[in-house]
C-alpha positions, 0 to 999 in steps of 0.5 A: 292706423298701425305699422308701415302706413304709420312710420311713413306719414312720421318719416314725411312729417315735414313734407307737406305734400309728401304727407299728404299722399302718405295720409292718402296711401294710409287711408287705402291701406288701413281703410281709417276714415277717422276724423283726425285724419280727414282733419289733418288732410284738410290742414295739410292741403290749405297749407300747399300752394301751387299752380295748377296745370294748364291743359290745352288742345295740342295738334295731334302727332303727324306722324302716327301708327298706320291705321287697320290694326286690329289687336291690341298695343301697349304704351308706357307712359309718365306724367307725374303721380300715376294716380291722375295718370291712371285716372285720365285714361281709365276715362278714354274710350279704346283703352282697355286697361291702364295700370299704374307702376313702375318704369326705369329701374330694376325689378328688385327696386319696383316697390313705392317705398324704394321709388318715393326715394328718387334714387331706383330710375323708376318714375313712376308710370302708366301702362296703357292698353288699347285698342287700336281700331278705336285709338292710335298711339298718337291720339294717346300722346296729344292726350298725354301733351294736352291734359294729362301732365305738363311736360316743361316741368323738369322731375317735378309735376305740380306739387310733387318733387323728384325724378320719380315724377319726370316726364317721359315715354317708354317706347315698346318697340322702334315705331313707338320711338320714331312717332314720340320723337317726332311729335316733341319736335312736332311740338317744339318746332310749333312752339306749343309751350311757352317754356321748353319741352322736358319730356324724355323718350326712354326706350328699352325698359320693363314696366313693373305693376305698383302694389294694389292699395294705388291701383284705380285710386282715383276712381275710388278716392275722388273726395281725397284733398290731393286728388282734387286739386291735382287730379279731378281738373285734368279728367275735367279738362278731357272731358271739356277739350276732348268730349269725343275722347271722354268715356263717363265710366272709367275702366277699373284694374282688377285688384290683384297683387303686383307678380314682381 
């Protein structure tokens, strides 16, 4: 492994679960498979401990986008590390694509060196298109409450700390906003969670595409130490708690460059 991928991994060196994702991002980037690496991983991931997130089946939104729909919408939405993101709704039938990237801040900050500092207002985000005659933006956020993240955990998911990593839902226009805001009150008022709901709705902001080497990163490093102890359970719970919602064959992003 040469250059950026390399000064990373050093720059992270005390981080265990910050190196381990830069070992990940390095892997993508330079294609190394070398033993030491896989054996640095290994390492790593032994070394890290944490809970794992609890999915479960949350009543679905009262209120939702009126059915009869036929052309396709767009939601943004933040969970954590898009890679599981992603992975999760590339899975769900009606959803045409889904893009990792960035949400919060400017343009000129929407690279993931600049967004891994916490400081750009990106989190670090999911936009999803869908089909509506098929899937609702409602049915899309109980999917998002349910398994895809853990939305009492405050900018954190799991083992990845900062703000990058927060809980948040960025409305495309004003229905969007008043459905989400119900459906955390839905939910808060129903007591859902034992502990408080942190997500926050986030209205008025552009999603960035994230470069390349993160798209369907999932679905192309299913074997990666992170992706298994953090990612692979929540596509396993969809496909338990939400079979209907479950499509085998994930709906891959083209690999093209970020236009930003």
């Amino acid at each position: 492994m040469t250059g950026a991928p390399v000064t990373k991994l050093r720059a992270r060196a005390a981080q265990p679960v910050a190196l381990l994702k830069a070992l990940g991002r390095a892997v993508a980037v330079t294609g190394c498979g070398c033993i030491a690496v896989l054996l640095v991983l290994l390492f790593v991931n032994a070394a890290q401990t944490h809970a794992q997130e609890r999915p479960r089946v949350v009543a679905p939104p009262a209120l939702d986008e009126p059915a009869g729909r036929t052309q396709p919408e767009v939601a943004v939405l933040a969970g954590g590390c898009f890679w599981g993101v992603q992975g999760v709704y590339q899975h769900v039938p009606g959803v045409i694509n889904a893009v990792s990237g960035y949400t919060g801040g400017s343009k000129a900050n929407a690279l993931y060196d600049l967004v891994s500092t916490g400081r750009t207002g990106h989190a670090e985000s999911v936009q999803i298109t869908y089909d509506p005659r098929f899937i609702s933006y409602g049915t899309l956020l109980q999917l998002f409450f349910s398994v895809v993240h853990d939305p009492t955990e405050l900018d954190r998911q799991g083992p990845d700390e900062g703000s990058q990593y927060r809980s948040a839902i960025f409305p495309q226009n004003p229905e969007q906003t008043r459905i989400a805001t119900a459906y955390i009150a839905q939910l808060r008022d129903a007591h859902a969670f034992a502990a408080p709901i942190v997500t926050r709705i986030e209205p008025g902001h552009t999603f960035y595409p994230a470069e390349a080497y993160h798209q369907n990163y999932l679905a192309t490093h299913r074997g990666f130490p992170y992706i298994v102890n953090n990612d692979l359970p929540k596509l396993a719970a969809l496909q338990q708690l939400f079979p209907q919602r479950y499509r085998r064959t994930a709906l891959l992003v083209a690999q093209t460059s970020p236009s930003h």
